[in-house]
N, C-alpha and C positions, 0 to 999 in steps of 0.2 A: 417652225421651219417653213421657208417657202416652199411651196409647190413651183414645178416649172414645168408641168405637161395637166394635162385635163384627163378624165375618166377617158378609159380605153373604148370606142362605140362605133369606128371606123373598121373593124375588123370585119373584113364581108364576109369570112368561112367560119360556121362557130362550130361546135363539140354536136355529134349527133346526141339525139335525145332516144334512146331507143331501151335503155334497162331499166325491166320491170323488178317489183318486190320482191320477185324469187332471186332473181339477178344477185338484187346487190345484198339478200340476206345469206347466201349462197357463199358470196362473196367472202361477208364476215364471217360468216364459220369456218369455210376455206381455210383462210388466213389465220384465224386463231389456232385449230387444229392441226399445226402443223408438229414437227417432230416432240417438241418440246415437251409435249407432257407423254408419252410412252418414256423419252429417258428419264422424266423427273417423277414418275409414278415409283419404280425402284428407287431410288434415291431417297426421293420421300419416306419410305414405310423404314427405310434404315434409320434416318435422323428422328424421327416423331415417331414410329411403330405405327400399326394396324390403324388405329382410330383416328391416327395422326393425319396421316394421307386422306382418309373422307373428309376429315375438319380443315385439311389445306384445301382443299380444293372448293369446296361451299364457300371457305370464307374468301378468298380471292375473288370467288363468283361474286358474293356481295359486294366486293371492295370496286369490282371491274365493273356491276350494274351503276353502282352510286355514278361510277367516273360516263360510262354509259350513258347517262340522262342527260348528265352537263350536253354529252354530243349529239343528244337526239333534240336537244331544247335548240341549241347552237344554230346545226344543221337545221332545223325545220327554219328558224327564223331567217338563217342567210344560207340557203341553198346555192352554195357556188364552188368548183372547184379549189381544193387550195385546203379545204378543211382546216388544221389547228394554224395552218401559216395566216388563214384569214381571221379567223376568229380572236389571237392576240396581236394582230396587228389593230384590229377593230379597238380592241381594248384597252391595250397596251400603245400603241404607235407603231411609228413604223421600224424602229432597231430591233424594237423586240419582236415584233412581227416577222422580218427577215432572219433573222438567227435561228426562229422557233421552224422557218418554211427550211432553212438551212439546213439546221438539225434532222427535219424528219426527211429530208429526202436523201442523206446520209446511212441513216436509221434502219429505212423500209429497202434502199438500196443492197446493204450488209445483208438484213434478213434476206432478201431475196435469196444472195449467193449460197450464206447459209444451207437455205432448202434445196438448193441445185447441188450444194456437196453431200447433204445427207441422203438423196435421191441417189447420187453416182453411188457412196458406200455400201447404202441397202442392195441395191441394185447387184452391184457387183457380187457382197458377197453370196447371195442368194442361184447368181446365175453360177457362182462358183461352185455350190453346195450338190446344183444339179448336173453337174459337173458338164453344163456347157460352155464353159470359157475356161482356160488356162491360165492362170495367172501368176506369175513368182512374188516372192513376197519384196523385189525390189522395183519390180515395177507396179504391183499396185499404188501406190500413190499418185503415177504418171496414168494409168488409165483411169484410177478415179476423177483426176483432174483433167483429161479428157474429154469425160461422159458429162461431168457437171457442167464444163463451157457447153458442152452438145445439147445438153437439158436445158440449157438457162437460154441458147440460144433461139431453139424451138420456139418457148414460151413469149420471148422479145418480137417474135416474127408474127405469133396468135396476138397479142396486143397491138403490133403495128397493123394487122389486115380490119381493123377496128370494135368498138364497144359490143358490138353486137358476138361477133366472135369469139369476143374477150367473156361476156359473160355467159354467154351459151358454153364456155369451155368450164370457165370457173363453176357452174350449175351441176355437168354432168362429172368432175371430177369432188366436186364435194358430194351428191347425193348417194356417186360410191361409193367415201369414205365413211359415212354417215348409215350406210346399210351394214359394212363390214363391222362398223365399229358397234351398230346398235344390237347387232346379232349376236356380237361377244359379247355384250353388258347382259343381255337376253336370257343366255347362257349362263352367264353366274345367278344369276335372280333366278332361274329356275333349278340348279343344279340345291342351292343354299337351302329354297324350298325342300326339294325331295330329300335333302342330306342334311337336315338342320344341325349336324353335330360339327357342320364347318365353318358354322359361326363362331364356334371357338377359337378357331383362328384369330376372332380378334378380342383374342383376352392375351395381357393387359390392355386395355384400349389405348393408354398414352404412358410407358414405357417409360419414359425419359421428360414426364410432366409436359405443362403446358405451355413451357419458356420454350419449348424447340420448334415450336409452331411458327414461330416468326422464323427462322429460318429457311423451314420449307417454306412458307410464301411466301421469303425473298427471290428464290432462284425457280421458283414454279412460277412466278406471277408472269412470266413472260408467254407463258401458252395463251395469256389473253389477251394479248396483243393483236391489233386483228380489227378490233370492229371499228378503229379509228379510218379505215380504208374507203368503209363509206361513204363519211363525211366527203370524200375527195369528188364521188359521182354526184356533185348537185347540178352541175351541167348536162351531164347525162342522162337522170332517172326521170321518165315518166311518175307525175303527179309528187317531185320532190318531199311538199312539206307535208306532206300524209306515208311517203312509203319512206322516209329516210328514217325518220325517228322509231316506225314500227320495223323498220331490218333490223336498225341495232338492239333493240330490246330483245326482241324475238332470237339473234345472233346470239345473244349472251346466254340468254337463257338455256336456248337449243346444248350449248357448248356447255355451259353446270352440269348437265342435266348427262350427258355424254362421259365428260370427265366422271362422274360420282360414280354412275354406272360400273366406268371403267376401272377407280381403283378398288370400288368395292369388289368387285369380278376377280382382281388379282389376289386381294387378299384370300376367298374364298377357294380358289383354282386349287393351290395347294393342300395334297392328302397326304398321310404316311411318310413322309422324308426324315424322319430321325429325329425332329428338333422343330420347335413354333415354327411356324410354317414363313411368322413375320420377318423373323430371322435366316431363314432358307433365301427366303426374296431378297434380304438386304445384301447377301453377302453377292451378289448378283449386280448389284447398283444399278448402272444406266441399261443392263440387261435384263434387270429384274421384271419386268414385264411382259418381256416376250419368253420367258423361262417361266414364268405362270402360267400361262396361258396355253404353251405346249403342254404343262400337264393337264390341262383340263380340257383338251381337245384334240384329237390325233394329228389333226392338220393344222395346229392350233401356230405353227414358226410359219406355216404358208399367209396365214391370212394376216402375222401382224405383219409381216413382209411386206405382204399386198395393199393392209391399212397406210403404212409408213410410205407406201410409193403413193397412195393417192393423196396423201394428207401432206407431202412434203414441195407435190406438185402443184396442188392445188393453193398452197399457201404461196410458192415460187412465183403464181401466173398474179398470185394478190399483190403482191409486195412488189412486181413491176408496176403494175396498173398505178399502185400508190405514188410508188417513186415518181413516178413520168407526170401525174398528175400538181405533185406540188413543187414539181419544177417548171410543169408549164404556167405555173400559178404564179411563179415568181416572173417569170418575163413576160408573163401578161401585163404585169403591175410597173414592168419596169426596174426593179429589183437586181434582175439579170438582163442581159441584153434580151432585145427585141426578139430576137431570134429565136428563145426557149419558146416562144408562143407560137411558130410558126404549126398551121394546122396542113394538114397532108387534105388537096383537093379529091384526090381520088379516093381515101378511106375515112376521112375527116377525124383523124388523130393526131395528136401532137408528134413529128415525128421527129424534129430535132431535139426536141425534150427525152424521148424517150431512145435517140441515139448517144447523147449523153449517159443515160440512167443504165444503157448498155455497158456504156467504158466502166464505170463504176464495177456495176457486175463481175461482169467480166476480169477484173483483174483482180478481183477479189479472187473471184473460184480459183485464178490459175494463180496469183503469186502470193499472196495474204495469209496468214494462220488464223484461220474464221474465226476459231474460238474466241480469241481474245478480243480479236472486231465484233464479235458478234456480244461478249461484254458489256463493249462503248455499247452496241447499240443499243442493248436493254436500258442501260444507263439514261439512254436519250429517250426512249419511249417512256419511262417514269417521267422524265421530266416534262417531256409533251403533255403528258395526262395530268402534272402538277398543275400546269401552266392553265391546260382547257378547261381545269375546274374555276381556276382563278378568274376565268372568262367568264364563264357564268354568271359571276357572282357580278364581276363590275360589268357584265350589258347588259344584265336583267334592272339593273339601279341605274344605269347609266342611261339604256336607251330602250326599257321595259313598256315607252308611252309609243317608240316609234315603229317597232317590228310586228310584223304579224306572224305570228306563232304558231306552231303546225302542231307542237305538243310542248307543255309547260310540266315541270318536274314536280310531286307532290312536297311539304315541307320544306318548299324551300328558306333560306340554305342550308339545312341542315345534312343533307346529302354529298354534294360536293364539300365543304368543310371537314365533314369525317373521313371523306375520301385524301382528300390533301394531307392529314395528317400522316396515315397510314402509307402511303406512298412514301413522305418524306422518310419515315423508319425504315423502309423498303428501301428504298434508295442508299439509306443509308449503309446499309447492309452491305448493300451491292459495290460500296466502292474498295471494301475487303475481297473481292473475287477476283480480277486480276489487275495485276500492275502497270500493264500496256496499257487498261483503258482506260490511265491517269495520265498516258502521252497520248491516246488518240483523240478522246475525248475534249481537253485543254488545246490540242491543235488546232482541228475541226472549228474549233469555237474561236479561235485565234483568228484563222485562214477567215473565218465567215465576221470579225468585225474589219477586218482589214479592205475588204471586198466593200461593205457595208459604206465606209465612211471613203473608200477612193472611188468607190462607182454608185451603190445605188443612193446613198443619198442626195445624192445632185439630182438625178435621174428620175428617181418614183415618180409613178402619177398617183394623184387624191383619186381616191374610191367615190361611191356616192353617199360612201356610211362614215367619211371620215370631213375634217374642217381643211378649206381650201383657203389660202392669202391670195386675193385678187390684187390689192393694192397696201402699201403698208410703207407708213415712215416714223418708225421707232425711234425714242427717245434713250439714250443708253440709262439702265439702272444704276440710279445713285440711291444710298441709306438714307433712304426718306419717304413718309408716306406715298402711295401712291394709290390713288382712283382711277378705278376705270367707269368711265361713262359711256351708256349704250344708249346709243341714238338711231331712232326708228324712222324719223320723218322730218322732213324742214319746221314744220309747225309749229310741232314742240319744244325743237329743238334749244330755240334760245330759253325756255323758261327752265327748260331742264339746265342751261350751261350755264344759267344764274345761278341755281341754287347748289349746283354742283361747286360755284365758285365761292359759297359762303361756307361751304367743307372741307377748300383748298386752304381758303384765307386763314380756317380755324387751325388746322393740319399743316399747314404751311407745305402741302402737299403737291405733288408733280399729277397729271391728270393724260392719261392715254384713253381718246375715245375709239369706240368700237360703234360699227356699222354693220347688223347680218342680213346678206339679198335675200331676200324672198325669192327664191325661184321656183317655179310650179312644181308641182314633185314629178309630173310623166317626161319633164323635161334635161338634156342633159346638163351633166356638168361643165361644160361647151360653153352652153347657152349664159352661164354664169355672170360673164362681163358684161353682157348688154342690160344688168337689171341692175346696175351701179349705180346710176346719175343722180336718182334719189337718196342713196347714204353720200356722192360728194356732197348736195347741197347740205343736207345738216351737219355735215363734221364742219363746210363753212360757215353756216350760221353759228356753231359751235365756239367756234375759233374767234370769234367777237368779240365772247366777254373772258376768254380764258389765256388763249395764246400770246396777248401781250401781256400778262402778268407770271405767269406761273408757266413750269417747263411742260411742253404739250408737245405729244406725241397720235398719231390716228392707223387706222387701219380698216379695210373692209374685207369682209370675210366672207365667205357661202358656207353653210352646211344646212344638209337636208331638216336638219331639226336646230329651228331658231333657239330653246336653249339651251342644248347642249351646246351650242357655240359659243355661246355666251358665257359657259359656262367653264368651258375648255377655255378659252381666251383669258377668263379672271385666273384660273389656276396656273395658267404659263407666261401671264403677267406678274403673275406674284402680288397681284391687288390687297388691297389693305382695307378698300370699301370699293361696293360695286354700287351706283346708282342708276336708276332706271326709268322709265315713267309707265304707268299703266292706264288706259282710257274708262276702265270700269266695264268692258264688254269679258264676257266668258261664253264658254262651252258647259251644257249640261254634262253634269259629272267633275267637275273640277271645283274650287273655294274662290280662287279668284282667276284663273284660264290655265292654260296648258301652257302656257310660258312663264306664267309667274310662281306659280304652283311648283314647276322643276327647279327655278331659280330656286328658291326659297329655301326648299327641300336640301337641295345638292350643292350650292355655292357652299367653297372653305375661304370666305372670307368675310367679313359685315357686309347685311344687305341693306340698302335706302331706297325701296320704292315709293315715287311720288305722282299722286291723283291728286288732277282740278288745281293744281299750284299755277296759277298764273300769275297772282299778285308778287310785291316785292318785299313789302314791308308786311311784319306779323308783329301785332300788339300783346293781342290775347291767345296764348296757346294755352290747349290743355293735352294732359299726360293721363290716359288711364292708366292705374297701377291696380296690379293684381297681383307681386310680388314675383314675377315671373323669372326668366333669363333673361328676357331683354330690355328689362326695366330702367337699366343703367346706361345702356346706348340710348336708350326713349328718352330718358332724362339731356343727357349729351347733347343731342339732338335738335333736343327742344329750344337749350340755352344757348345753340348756332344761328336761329332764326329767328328768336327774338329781339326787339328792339330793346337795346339797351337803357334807354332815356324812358322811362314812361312804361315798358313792357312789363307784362306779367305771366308767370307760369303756372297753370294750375295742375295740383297733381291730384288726379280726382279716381275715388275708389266708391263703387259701388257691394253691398253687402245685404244679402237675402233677409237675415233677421236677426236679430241677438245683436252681439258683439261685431263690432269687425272685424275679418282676418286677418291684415296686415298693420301694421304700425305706421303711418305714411313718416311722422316726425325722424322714428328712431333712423328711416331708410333717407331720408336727406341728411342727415346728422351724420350717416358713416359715407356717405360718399360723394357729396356736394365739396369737401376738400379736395378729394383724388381730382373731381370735374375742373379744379380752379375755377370758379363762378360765382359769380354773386349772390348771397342764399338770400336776398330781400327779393329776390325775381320771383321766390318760388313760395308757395302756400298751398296746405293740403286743405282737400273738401271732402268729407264722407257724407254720401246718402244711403239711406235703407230705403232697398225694395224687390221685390218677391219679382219685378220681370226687370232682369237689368239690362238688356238690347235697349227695351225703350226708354229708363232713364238716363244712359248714356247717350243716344239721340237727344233726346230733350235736354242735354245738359252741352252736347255741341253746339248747338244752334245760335249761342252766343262768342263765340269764338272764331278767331282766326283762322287757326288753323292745330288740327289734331295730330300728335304722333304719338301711336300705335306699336306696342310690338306684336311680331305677331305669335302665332298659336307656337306650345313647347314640340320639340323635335317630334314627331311621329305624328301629328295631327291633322297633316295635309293629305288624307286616304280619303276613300269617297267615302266609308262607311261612316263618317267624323266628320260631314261639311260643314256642321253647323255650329263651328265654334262660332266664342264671341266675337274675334278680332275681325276673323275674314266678312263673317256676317255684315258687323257695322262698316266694313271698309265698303263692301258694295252697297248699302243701301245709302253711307253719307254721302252728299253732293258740294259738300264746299272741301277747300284745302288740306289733304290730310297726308303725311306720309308712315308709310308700315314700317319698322326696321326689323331686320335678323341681328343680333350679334352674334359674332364669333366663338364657339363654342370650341378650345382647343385639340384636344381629344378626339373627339369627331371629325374633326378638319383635317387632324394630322392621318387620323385612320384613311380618310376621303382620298387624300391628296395621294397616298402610296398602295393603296388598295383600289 
């Protein structure tokens, strides 16, 4: 896709930087503790019993750390507002990028109202109880809805007066909730101690076995909703890639740690009621919590009252901050109009973004049946956290050489992967709960490709993490081989667009070269065009020996990482072989540089890199064979560049002692048909010897030219530099080229992962 604007760097007013680690760990707890788990703690102990409710709730904790890391690895490396919208846009592109910014500013919207209507109903009926307000049972509903627009509006006003405000409110409203709520877990831990015989309470421990588990942590998992809000402050937080990743871990945990407290507290509250105490709580449901807890404390309906007003506020003021934040993200990017990004001089907050994320609100509280939006939204928060584990996995492989990382996840992948699964179950679950969120949800997603492909796609600007089209005249795709050829400099150029053209001739193949700017990395994405001149002159020199023969297409490209672009470029060519050239220079710590090393690795397509080729005609090649994966393309390869008249191939294995390992005969015999080739070209040579580097050198030194495959899939780590192939590739100095072949499976996994 063309770009048709450049990274956003013009913008003279940016996001204050003013929230510290308390800030935005505050934040996430905030947010997660919101109503959700007092009503799903009753709920809970009914569907799974006593033991049920502590094992939902720990493993959820687990499930929400795994998804956690993805966001503290994510967020450390690209600290910027926008959170999961930036991060699979990073990964994924720009469609999906936009749906997912789409999705969650939908999502965190809904929640918000949500907590604005459960603050009005606590509220209400409590001021009821005290019997300072009057209320008939037909107009409750109108003053609930009311007090909610009155609450929601409050919180939209503390957000707009800016961050500082926003998180010094989010601090002192969670450290309330966090006091009231630790005091009640306090209370059962010490009540259980002096009364050990109310630990019986949780006999049977799982009632109704371990299948109803998944249950409760379908419709509980939403109380951990919440610590994805941080991600959004990477504009905002002082010292980002050190305090983002430790809010959220710290979030999570603080919130396990809270929840376990809490259901274990309920279960134990209850004494003497006639009947298991687990069953007393369930026939209670979404009340069952705060009916525990009045027994085990006289003022025990005051404080979860008081909990529920701070934990429903405090999660309200989260869920705006969120909203506002990755809708400014999207008109930052261009996505949405200009306008979402517009920053308020006097407070330096987004304030069109966040009068937006108001309309939203707002008509939620007063016209919408929450519940069922509030559904969709769970629905869409799984899916965000499917989505940001799935990031993980493709930047850490994708652009693991180019980020600097503020925290890296232990085992990886195995964390995110377990996560994905279990969500997906979750999810599943969830699309049994109600009906509307199979119209809201399918709208939403509707509404947001429609937007997508009539506005933002023309629209978007390239990032400086993503591949920009500076110049481009494509070839339309016909069912036919095609190369892409990446050309680095005038120099090489022709010797590379020779041999490129002995690959076409064999392939009868169409050839799109590719050109990536180098441009400084402190420099913008702006600056991009002026560092062109040098990839036109080689796609001309290119065009010499290819464009009057064969169908020929070019393009110049930027991105911050030469080959990731390179790389991105062959998979949305749909390349059939990538050819390259390498000069022999590398970085300490790499086999053969930081650009070839990625190619090698990550291209889903054959790779032909070629060193010191300047000649035209090759008599004498030779083939090391080791029996490898790319033996077969090495062979191929070989019989492309050989002179047919006179020429000869050797296919040469070295062997430490005894026997040899491979059969070189049997391996020409089964595949020199498939090659169509003449097999008088080719002759095996076996030597014995205990250091095979050296007589492989020694057995070059007569030869043409060398083709090499290179090391098997997982070889190219640093702790491994010393294979054979990469070895001999650097230290020979005459004609050699390395191949990858295409290994299917892998490629396919590559190309969709």
């Amino acid at each position: 896709m063309k770009e048709t604007d450049t990274e956003q760097s013009e913008i003279a007013v940016g996001l204050s930087r003013e929230l510290k680690l308390l800030h935005i760990t505050m934040m996430g707890v905030g947010m997660m503790i919101g109503a959700g788990v007092f009503i799903g703690i009753g709920n809970a102990i009914k569907i799974a019993g006593p033991g049920g409710v502590v094992l939902t709730f720990c493993l959820n904790g687990i499930i929400a750390l795994f998804t956690g890391m993805s966001y503290a690895e994510l967020s450390s490396a690209m600290p910027r507002a926008g959170g999961t919208y930036n991060f699979s846009r990073i990964a994924f592109g720009h469609s999906l990028g936009f749906l997912t910014g789409w999705m969650e500013w939908f999502a965190s919207s809904v929640a918000g109202s949500l907590y604005a209507i459960t603050f009005a109903i606590y509220t209400t009926h409590y001021l009821s109880q005290l019997g300072l307000i009057s209320v008939k049972d037909i107009q409750l509903p109108l003053v609930e809805k009311l007090l909610g627009v009155g609450i929601a509006s409050l919180f939209l006003y503390i957000n707009y007066r800016g961050t500082s405000q926003t998180g010094t409110t989010e601090a002192l409203l969670t450290l309330g909730q966090i006091i009231i709520l630790s005091f009640i877990a306090l209370v059962g831990v010490v009540v259980a101690f002096l009364d050990p015989e109310r630990l019986a309470n949780f006999e049977p421990f799982l009632p109704y076995g371990w299948k109803k588990l998944l249950i409760t942590m379908g419709f509980t998992y939403v109380a951990f909703e919440g610590f994805e809000v941080i991600a959004q402050a990477g504009d905002e937080t002082i010292q980002p890639r050190r305090n983002l990743p430790k809010a959220m871990l710290y979030s999570i945990l603080l919130v396990v740690l809270t929840y376990v407290g809490l259901s274990f507290t309920c279960v134990v509250a209850v004494k003497d009621v006639g009947e298991p105490a687990w069953i007393w709580i369930g026939k209670y449901g979404s009340k069952g919590f705060g009916q525990a807890i009045s027994q085990l404390l006289p003022f025990g309906s005051f404080l979860t009252t008081i909990a529920i007003i701070f934990a429903s506020t405090s999660a309200l003021n989260a869920t705006i901050y969120s909203a506002t934040r990755v809708s400014y993200a999207l008109g930052r990017d261009r996505m949405l109009p200009k306008i979402f990004a517009h920053i308020s001089k006097k407070n330096l907050t987004p304030d069109v973004a966040l009068a937006l994320t108001a309309g939203i609100v707002i008509s939620v509280v007063a016209f919408l049946p929450t519940i069922d939006v509030a559904s969709s939204a769970s629905m869409m928060f799984l899916f965000l956290f499917f989505i940001v584990n799935l990031c993980a996995v493709r930047i850490r492989h994708q652009m693991g050489d180019e980020l600097t990382y503020g925290f890296l996840m232990p085992l990886f992948p195995l964390f995110p992967i377990v996560a994905i699964i279990v969500q997906a179950l979750l999810a599943a679950w969830l699309i049994h709960v109600s009906l509307i969120a199979w119209i809201v949800v399918p709208a939403w997603i509707i509404l947001g490709v429609i937007i997508y492909h009539t506005y933002a796609k023309h629209r978007t600007m390239a990032t400086r993490d993503e591949v920009m089209i500076l110049e481009e005249k494509p070839i339309p795709r016909k069912k036919r081989y095609r190369i892409l050829l990446a050309v680095a400099n005038p120099v090489n150029a022709v010797q590379l667009a020779w041999h490129c053209y002995r690959f076409c001739k064999a392939k009868k193949a169409e050839v799109e070269v590719v050109h990536m700017v180098p441009v400084p990395p402190r420099l913008s994405l702006s600056d991009a065009p002026k560092y062109i001149l040098t990839g036109k002159e080689a796609i001309v020199e290119a065009t010499l020996y290819l464009s009057t023969n064969f169908p020929f297409g070019s393009t110049i490209r930027y991105c911050r990482s030469i080959p990731r672009g390179i790389i991105s470029t062959a998979s949305e060519q749909k390349a059939d072989l990538l050819v390259m050239g390498w000069e022999g220079f590398r970085r300490k710590g790499f086999a053969l540089g930081s650009t070839i090393d990625a190619v090698l690795k990550r291209t889903t397509c054959n790779v032909a890199i070629l060193k010191n080729c300047r000649q035209q005609r090759y008599w004498r090649v030779l083939v090391p064979f080791a029996g490898g994966p790319n033996s077969t393309f090495a062979l191929e390869t070989a019989s492309i560049f050989v002179e047919k008249k006179g020429g000869e191939i050797t296919v040469f294995h070295v062997f430490p002692s005894g026997k040899p390992n491979v059969n070189i005969e049997d391996f020409l015999r089964r595949n020199l048909p498939l090659l169509k080739v003449d097999s008088s070209l080719f002759k095996p040579k076996y030597v014995m010897s205990s250091h095979l580097l050296e007589a492989l050198l020694d057995e070059a030194r007569d030869y043409d030219l060398v083709v090499i495959g290179a090391s098997r899939e997982g070889l190219f780590q640093q702790a491994v530099m010393g294979k054979l192939p990469e070895e001999f590739a650097r230290q020979y100095k005459k004609p050699l080229i390395m191949v990858k072949a295409l290994h299917p499976i892998k490629s396919f996994v590559r190309k969709w992962m």
